[in-house]
KOLSE-313699 format. One record per residue (C-alpha): residue in one letter; x negated, y, z negated. Coordinates in steps of 0.001 Angstrom, whole numbers, plus 524288, in hexadecimal, padded with zeros to 5 digits. Each point is the difference from the previous one (the first is absolute). Example, Ala and Ser with C-alpha at 12.3 -4.5 7.8 and 13.67 -1.06 7.14 Angstrom:
2
A7CFF47EE6C7E188;S7FAA680D7080294;
***
This chain:
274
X7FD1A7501A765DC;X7F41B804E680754;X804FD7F72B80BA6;X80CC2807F28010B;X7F83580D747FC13;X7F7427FDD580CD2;X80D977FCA08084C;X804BB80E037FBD8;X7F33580424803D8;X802F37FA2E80E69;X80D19805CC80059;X7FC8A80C9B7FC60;X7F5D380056809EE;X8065A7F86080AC8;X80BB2809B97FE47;X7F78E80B6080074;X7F9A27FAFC80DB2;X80C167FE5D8046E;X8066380D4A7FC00;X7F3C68064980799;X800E57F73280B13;X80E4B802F78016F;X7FDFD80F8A7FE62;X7F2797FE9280B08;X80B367F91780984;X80A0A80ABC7FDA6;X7F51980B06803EC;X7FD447F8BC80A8A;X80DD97FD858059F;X801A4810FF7FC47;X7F3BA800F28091E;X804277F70180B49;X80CC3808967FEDD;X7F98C80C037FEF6;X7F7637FCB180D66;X80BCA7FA6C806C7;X8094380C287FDEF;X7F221809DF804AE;X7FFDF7F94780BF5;X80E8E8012B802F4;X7FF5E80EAC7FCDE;X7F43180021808D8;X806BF7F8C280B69;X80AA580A667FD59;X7F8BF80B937FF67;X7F7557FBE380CF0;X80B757FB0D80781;X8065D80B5B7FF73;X7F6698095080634;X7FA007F67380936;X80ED57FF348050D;X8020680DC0802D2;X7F3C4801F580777;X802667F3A9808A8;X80D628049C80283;X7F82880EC480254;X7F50B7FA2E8075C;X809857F74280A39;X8092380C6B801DD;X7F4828070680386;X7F9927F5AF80AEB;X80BC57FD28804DC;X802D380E8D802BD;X80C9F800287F91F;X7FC5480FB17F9AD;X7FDE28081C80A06;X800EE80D107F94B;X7F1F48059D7FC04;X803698041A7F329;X809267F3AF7FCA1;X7F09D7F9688046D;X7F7518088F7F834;X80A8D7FF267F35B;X800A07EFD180241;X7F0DB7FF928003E;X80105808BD7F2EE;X807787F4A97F8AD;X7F8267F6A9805F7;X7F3A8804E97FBEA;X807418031C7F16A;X8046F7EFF780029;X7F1727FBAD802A2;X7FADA807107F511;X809867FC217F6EA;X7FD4F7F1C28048E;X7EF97803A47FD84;X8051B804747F1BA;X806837F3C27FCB7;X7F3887F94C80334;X7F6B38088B7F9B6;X806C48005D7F3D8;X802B87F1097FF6D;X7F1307FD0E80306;X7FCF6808BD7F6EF;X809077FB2B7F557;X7FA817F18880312;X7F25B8041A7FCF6;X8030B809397F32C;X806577F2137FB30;X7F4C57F78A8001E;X7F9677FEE97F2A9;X7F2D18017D80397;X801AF80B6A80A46;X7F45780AB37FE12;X8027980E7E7FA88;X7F3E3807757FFC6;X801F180C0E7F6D4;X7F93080D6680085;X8002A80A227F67E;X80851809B3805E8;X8054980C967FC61;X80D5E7FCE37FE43;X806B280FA57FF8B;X7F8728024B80C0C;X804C57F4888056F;X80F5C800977FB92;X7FE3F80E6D80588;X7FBA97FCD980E67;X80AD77F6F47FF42;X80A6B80B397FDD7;X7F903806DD80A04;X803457F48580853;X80DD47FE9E7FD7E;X8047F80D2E7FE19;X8042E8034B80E3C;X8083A7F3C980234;X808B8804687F18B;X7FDA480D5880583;X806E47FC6380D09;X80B7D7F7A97F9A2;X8036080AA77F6C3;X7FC8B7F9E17F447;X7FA4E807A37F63D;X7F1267F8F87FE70;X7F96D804DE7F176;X7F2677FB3C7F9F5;X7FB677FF0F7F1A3;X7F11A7FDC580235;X7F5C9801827F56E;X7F5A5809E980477;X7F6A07F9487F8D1;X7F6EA7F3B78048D;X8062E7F3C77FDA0;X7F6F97F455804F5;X8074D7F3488005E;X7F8BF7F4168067D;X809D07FCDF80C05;X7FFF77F9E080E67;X803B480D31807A5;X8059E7FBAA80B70;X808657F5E47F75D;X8060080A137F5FA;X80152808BD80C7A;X809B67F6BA80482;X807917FC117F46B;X8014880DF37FCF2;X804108046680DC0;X809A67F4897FE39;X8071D805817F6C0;X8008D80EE3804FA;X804CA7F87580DA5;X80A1C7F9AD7F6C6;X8067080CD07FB79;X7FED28069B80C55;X8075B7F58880843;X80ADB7FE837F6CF;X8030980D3F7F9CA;X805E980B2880656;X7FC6880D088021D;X801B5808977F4E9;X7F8EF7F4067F55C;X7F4FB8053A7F72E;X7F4EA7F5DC800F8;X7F495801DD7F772;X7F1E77F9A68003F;X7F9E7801467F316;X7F4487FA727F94A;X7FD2A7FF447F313;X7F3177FA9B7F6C3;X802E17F9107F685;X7F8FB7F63B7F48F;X7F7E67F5E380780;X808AB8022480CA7;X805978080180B72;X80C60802798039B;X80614803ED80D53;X80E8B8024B80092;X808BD8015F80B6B;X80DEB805767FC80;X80BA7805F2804FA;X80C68804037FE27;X806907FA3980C00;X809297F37980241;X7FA6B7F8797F651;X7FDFA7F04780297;X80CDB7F6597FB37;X7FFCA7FA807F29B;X800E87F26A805B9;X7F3878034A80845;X7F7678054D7F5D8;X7FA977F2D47FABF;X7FD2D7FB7380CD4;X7FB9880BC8804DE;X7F1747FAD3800B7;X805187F40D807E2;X7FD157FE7F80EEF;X808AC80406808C7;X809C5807277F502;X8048880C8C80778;X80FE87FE597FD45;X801D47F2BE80511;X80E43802F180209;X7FCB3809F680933;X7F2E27FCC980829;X7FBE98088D80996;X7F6D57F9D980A5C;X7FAFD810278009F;X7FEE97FFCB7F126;X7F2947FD707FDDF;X7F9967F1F47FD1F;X80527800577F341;X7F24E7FAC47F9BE;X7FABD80D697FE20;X803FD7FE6C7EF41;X7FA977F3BA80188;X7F234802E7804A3;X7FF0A80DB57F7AD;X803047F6687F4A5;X7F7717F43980426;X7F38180C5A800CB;X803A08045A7F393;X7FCAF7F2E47FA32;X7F58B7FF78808B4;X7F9AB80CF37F745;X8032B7F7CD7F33E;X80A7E80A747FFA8;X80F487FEB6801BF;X80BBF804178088E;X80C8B803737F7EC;X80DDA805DA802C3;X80590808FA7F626;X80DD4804288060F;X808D7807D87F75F;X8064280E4B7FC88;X8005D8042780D06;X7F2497FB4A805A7;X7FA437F547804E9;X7F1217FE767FB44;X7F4797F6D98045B;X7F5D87FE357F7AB;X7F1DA7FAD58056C;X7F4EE8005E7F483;X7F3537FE6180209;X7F5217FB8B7F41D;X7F4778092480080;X7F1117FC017FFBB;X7FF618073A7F2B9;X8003880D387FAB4;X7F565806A38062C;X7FD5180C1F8081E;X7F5F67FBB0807EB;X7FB92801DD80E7D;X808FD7F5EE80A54;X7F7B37F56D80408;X805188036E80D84;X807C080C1480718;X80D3C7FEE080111;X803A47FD2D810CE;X80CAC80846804D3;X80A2D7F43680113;X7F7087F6817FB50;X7FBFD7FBEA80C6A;X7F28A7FB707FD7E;X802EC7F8AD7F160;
***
């Protein structure tokens, strides 16, 4: 009896190992697929600029546009095509170090009204050229919140780029922030085009930017991804909330603590120096 008890034992176990072992070689075959398809939509998304300004750049030495302002207008895209190429490679460098484990956030208490304000300031004139109708629901009290500046900076100015780029004039786009229980929150919502049901679980994916209809112009498509990948960074969260006519993302933040005292350190216009 205790001979066929410790054989049940065995199975259990050896089942159990093998259950885990199977599940650790089905993440890893959804991560060698996940790498594979970044670097075709990278090879995409560089080929196609890099194309266009050969085919600019040879037209050009070979003296095939001759008229001045056919030149100056052919530089123009050139010069547009390089920095979308720069982009791409800032934002995938980027993304590559927010993804290892170890990678160091330094956090400084920082006002965080003052510093969702200078970011409206920021963005106000490129909704203000569009036509978009830019509004902001900032607490005029202090709200310190430990965070990398220059980090939040960019996950934040991710997501007002997002809504800019892919509404059209006329959309209401809000910034709001809000203090909750143990945590921030920073919301970016409008009332534009909305995102695809079949793209909002994958929204936070790499490269997800309408796959049926990419746009070598439309951005890197990682900007969710690294907004998302900072969030976590904070010990906070990235979420989508899309529904009755507005599409919402939702960044919190956990705060040091409930306390009204002096920030350790000045909050820096664009958080340049954190």
């Amino acid at each position: 009896i205790e001979a066929n008890y410790e054989l049940a034992q065995i199975q259990e176990s050896f089942n159990k190992m093998a259950a885990k072992l199977e599940q650790a070689e089905a993440n890893n075959r959804r991560l060698a697929e996940s790498k594979q398809r970044m670097l075709v939509h990278i090879s995409h998304d560089l080929r196609t600029p890099i194309t266009t300004i050969q085919g600019y750049a040879e037209a050009l030495q070979h003296g095939v546009i001759k008229d001045e302002a056919v030149r100056q207008r052919t530089l123009g895209l050139i010069h547009t095509k390089t920095k979308l190429v720069a982009e791409l490679i800032d934002d995938v460098f980027e993304l590559a170090k927010l993804e290892v484990p170890d990678y160091p956030v330094v956090k400084k208490m920082c006002d965080l009204a003052e510093f969702t304000r200078e970011m409206a300031v920021d963005h106000y004139d490129l909704f203000e050229e569009k036509g978009m109708v830019f509004e902001c629901d900032i607490p005029s009290d202090e709200l310190p919140v430990p965070i990398h500046a220059k980090l939040l900076y960019r996950a934040v100015s991710n997501l007002l780029a997002n809504a800019l780029k892919y509404n059209q004039p006329g959309t209401q786009v809000r910034l709001s922030l809000a203090d909750g229980p143990g945590e921030a929150r920073l919301e970016v919502a409008d009332d534009g085009v909305g995102i695809p049901a079949e793209l909002r679980a994958r929204v936070f994916e790499a490269f997800v930017r309408g796959d049926a209809a990419r746009k070598s112009d439309g951005g890197s498509g990682l900007g969710l991804t690294i907004a998302k990948h900072i969030a976590e960074k904070h010990g906070g969260n990235l979420m989508l909330d899309s529904g009755a006519g507005w599409t919402r993302f939702m960044l919190t933040l956990p705060k040091a603590g409930e306390t009204s005292a002096l920030l350790e350190a000045p909050y820096v216009a664009s958080g340049v120096e954190a």
